[in-house]
N, C-alpha and C positions, 0 to 999 in steps of 0.2 A: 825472793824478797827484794833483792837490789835490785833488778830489773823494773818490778812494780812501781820502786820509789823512781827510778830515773823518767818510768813515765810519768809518773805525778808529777815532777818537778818540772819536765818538758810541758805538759800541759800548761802546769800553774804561770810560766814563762810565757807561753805562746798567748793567753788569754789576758793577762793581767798586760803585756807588751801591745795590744792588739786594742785592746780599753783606752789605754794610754794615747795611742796613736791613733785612735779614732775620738779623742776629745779632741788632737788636735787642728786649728782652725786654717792658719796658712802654715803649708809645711814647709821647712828649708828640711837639706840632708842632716843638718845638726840635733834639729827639733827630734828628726825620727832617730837618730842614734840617741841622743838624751829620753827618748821613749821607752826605746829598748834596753837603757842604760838601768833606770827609774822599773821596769817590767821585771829585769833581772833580780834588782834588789828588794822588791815585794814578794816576789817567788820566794826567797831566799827566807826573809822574814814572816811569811806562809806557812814553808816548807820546816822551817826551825819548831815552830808550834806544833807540827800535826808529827814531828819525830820524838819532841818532846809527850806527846800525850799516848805516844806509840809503848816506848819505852815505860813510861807511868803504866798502862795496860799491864804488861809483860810483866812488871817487875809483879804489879798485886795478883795476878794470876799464881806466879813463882811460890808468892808468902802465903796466900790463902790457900793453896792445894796441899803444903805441907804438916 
């Protein structure tokens, strides 16, 4: 299961960093690290929802089998 979430999260980085970075127009080396800065922190906020809905699953699974 950890493994599964480290590629999702890798994913969610590599794409949402990659969006970003191909809106931008003239690139300095700043622009692209502010990219990847800005990809990391969408992941993050992505990745927080879909552990949230994870755990939501799990838990009603838990109380309804009992």
């Amino acid at each position: 299961m950890k493994k599964n979430m480290w590629i999702l999260f890798i994913s969610l980085f590599v794409v949402f960093s990659f969006v970003d970075i191909m809106l931008l127009m003239d690139t300095n080396v700043s622009d692209i690290l502010g990219a990847l800065f800005l990809g990391a922190i969408q992941s993050l906020i992505v990745f927080t929802g879909v552990l949230i809905i994870i755990l939501l699953v799990k838990m009603i699974k838990k109380y309804t089998t009992n």
